[in-house]
N, C-alpha and C positions, 0 to 999 in steps of 0.2 A: 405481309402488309404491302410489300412492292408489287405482287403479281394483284392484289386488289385494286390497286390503286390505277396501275396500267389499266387493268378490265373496264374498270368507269370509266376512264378518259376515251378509252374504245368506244364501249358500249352506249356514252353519251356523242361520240360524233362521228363514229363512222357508220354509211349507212349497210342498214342489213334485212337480207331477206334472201330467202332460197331462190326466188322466184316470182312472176308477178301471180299465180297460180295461188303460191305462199302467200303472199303479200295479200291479197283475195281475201285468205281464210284465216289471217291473224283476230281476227275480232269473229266470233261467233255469228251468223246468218240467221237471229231467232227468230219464231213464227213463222217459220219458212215451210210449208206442206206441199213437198217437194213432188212432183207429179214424178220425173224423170229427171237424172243426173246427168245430163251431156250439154256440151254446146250446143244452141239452137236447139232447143225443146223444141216438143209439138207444143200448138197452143192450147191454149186453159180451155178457153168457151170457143168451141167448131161449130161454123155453119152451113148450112145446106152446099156451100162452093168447094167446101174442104176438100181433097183426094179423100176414097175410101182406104186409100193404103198409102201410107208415107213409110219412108228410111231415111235415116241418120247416120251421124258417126262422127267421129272425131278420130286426126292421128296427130302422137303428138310426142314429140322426141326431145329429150333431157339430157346436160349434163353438169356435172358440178365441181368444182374442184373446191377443196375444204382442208380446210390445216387452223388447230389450234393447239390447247395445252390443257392437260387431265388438272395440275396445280399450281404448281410454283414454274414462273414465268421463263425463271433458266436452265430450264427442261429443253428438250428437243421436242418440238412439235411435231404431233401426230398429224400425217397430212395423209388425206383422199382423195381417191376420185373415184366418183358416181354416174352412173350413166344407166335410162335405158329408154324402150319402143313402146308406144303403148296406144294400141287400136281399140276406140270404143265404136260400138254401133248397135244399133235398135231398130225396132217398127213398131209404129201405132195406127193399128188400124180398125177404123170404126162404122162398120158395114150398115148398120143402121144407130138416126142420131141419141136412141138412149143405150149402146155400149161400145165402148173401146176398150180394145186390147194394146197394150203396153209392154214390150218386152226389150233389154240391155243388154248387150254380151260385153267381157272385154277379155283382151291378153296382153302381156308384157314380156317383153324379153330385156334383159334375159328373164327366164321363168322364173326363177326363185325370186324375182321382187314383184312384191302384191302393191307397193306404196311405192311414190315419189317419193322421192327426198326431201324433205317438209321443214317449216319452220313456224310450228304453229301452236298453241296451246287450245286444248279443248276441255272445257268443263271442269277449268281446275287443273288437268294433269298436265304434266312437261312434256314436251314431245321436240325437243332442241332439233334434232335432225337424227332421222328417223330411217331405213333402210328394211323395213316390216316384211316378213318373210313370213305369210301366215299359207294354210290347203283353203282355198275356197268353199262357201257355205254347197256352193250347187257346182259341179263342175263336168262340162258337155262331153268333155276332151280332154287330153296331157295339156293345151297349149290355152282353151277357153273356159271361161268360169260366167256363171249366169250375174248378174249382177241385179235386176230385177222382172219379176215379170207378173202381170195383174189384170185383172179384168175389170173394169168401171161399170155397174148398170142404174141407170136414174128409175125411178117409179114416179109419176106423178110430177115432175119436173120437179123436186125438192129435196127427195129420198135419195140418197146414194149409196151404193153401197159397193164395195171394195174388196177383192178376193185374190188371194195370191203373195208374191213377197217383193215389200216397196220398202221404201224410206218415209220415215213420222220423226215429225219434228215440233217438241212443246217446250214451253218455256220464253221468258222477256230476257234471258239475260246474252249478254255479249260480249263480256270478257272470263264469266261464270255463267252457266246455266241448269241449276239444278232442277229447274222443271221440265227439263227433257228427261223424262219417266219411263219413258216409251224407245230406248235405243235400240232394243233388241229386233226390232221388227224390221229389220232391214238382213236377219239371220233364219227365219224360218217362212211360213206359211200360214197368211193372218187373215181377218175378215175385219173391216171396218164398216159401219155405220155412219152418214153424215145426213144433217135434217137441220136448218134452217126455220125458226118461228119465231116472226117481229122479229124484235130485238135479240132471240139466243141463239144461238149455235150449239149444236147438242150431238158430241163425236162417240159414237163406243167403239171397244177394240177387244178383238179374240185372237191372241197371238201364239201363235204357235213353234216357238224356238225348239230345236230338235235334243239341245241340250237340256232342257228341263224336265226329258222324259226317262222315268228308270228304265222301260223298255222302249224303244225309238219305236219299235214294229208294232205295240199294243200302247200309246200313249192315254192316260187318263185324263178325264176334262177338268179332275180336280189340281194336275201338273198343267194345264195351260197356263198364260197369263191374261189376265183382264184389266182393262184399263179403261175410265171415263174420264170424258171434259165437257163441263157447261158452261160459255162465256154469255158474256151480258154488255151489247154494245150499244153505248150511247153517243150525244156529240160530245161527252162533257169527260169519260172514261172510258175503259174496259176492265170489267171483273170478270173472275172465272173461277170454276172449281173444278180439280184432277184429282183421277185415283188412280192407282194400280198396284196390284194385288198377286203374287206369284207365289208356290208354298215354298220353293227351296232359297227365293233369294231375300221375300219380306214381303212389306207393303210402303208406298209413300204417299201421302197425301200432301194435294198444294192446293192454296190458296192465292192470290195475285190479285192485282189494283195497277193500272195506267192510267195517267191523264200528261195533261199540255199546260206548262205554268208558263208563260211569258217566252214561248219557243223552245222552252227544255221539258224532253220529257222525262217525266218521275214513273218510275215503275217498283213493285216492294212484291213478295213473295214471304208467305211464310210456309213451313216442311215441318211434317211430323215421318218419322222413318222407323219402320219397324224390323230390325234386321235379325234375319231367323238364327246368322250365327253366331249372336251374342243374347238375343231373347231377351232382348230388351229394345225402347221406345228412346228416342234423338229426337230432339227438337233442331230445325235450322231453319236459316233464313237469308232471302236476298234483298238488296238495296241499292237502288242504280239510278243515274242521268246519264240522257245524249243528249247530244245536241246539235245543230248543224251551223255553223261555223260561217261565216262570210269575212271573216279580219281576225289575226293579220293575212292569212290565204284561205281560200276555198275548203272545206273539209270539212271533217265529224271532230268529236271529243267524247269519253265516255269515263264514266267513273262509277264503282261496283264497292260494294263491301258482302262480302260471303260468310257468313257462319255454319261451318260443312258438319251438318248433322250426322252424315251420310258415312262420314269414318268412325262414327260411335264413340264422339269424342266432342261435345256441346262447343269447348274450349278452341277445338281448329278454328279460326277466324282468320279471314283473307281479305286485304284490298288488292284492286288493281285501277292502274291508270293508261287508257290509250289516244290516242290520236291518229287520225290518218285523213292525208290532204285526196282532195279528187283530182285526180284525172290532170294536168295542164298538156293541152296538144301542142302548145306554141314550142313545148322544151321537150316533144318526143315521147306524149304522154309520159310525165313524169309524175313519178307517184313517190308519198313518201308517207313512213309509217310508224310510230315508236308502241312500245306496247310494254309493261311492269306489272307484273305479280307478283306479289311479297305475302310470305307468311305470318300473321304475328304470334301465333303458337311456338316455332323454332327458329324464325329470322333467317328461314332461307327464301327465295324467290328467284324471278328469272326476268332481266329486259333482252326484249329483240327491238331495234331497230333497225330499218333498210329503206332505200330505194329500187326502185324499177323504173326503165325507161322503154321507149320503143323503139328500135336503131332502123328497122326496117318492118314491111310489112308482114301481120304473123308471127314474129319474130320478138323476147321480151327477155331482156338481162337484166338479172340481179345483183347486188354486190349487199355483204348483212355480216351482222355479227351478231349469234345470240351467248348472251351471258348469263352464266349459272351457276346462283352462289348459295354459301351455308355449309354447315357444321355434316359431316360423315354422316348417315344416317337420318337427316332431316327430310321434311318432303320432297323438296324440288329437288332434293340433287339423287333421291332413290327415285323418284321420277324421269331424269333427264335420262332419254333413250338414245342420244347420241352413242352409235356405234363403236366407238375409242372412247365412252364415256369423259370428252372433251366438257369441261366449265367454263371453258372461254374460244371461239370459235370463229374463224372467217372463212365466207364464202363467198362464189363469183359462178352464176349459174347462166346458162343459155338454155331457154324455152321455146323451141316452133311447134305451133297447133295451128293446124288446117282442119275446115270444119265442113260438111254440104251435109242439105238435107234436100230432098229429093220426092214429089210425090205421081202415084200413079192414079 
């Protein structure tokens, strides 16, 4: 009871976050159809002035110091330190204006870390702070791994179409997002579809994960995956319909509705999931508000309720509650951010909150505590990816990223 009791009185007022990086990614970026993952993207719509050939990049160097407690609070704390190098860079070039090529490398040292040290929760899962030591999907080199690369071609100024391996991103939610259906496509070799008429947006997807195939070298088109969305935009909504369809992992179909009620937006999802390895049909569903904030400070609010069909298990139901102020320059860009996810299936869950500031230019410290609580065996705590599998946690992180993009 004593080491709970400390935790909340932490976890409600000291601030926390990895990083302003972290801090960024605590609430989900939905709807986001990410062309390019780097500072200073190319831009969306190029015109006749554009360069035929641009490059990019980011460098950007981390470290962390981290100490907290696996349980009971008169434990000796497990403490770290984390640190590493990490060079992103790309080109996009588009030699005439109906195609562009896209492509991202990046490397980290040391090599064995693929991830920052994070403080973030994504779609539900724990990710306290994280140390992710994965082999890259495509990899050039011992030291570089591909990270995306695709070709864009328009037909008729409307058609697009998409070939190669990118990041997709579906879904309204942002502290939950089960209508991102489509993650895998940032893992193989996909072909997308995009078409514009009046009011729809009409996206198909041919995804080629390399895992999905019994032979990688003779792959079946019956082991791809397929996936559609039709949204319907008016001034008053946004509805849509999603599918996708793969043999070894299932099928999920969504449903979704947005509108604008008095400055808050209301967004609902309903999931049907059909998971090959229980051969059986989950019902689930999402329920959300944001909002944007003017009193008592500047910032967002957002509130979810999750029914996670998706563990085969109707009963998983999850809220979350976040907050996070924007931006104030006058206090060194300070930023602040709280974020709660609670199970009510097992009565575990996890709060982070933190701040970030800007001391100098380029330059972004963070100071965070995330907490994470529940019974042995409950969601979040066989979720929490914290390295010293820490429940209760403080950090103090230094960030510098330098960014140029450059064209010829």
């Amino acid at each position: 009871m004593k080491s709970v009791l400390v935790g909340l009185v932490l976890a409600s007022f000291i601030a926390a976050a990895t990083s302003a990086d972290s801090l960024d990614n605590l609430f989900n970026q939905a709807n986001q159809d990410t062309i390019v993952k780097t500072p200073g993207p190319p831009v969306e719509n190029p015109t006749l002035d554009r360069p035929v050939f641009l490059y990019f990049g980011n460098l950007q160097t981390q470290g962390a110091f981290a100490t907290g407690w696996e349980s009971a609070m008169d434990q000796s704390p497990a403490t770290s330190l984390y640190y590493y190098l990490h060079l992103k860079g790309g080109i996009d070039v588009q030699p005439i204006p109906q195609a562009r090529l896209i492509g991202t490398f990046s490397t980290y040292l040391p090599q064995e870390l693929d991830s920052s040290v994070i403080s973030n929760l994504q779609d539900g899962s724990t990710q306290s702070v994280s140390t992710i030591s994965t082999v890259p999907s495509v990899t050039t080199s011992n030291v570089l791994s591909l990270d995306e690369l695709f070709l864009d071609y328009t037909v008729a100024d409307s058609l697009v179409f998409r070939v190669g391996k990118f990041v997709q991103t579906w879904g309204y939610g942002h502290l939950f997002n089960p209508g991102n259906i489509v993650t895998t496509t940032s893992e193989g070799v996909n072909l997308k579809g995009f078409v514009t008429s009046g009011p729809f947006e009409i996206t198909g997807l041919v995804i080629g994960d390399s895992e999905f195939f019994s032979n990688k070298t003779h792959p079946l088109a019956s082991e791809l995956g397929y996936a559609g969305q039709i949204n319907f935009l008016s001034g008053f909504f946004t509805a849509g319909l999603s599918a996708y369809e793969q043999i070894k992992e299932g099928a999920t179909y969504d449903a979704s509705i947005k509108t604008n009620v008095l400055g808050t937006d209301f967004y609902a999802e309903g999931l049907e999931y059909y998971l090959t390895s229980l051969q059986s049909w989950t019902p689930g569903a999402l329920l959300g508000a944001y909002r944007v904030l003017q009193w008592p400070v500047p910032g967002k609010a957002i509130a979810e309720y999750w029914i996670n069909g998706s563990s085969g298990n109707s009963a998983d139901r999850s809220i979350g509650l976040g907050f996070v102020t924007d931006k104030i320059a006058s206090l060194q860009d300070f930023q602040f951010k709280v974020k709660w996810l609670h199970s009510l299936y097992d009565g575990s869950g996890q709060v982070v909150t933190g701040v970030s500031f800007t001391p100098f230019p380029e330059m972004d410290i963070g100071l965070g505590v995330p907490w994470t609580y529940g019974d042995n065996g409950s969601t979040y705590i066989l979720g929490n990816t914290d390295p010293e599998s820490r429940r209760l946690a403080v950090f103090l992180t230094v960030n510098i990223s330098l960014s140029f993009e450059k064209g010829k």
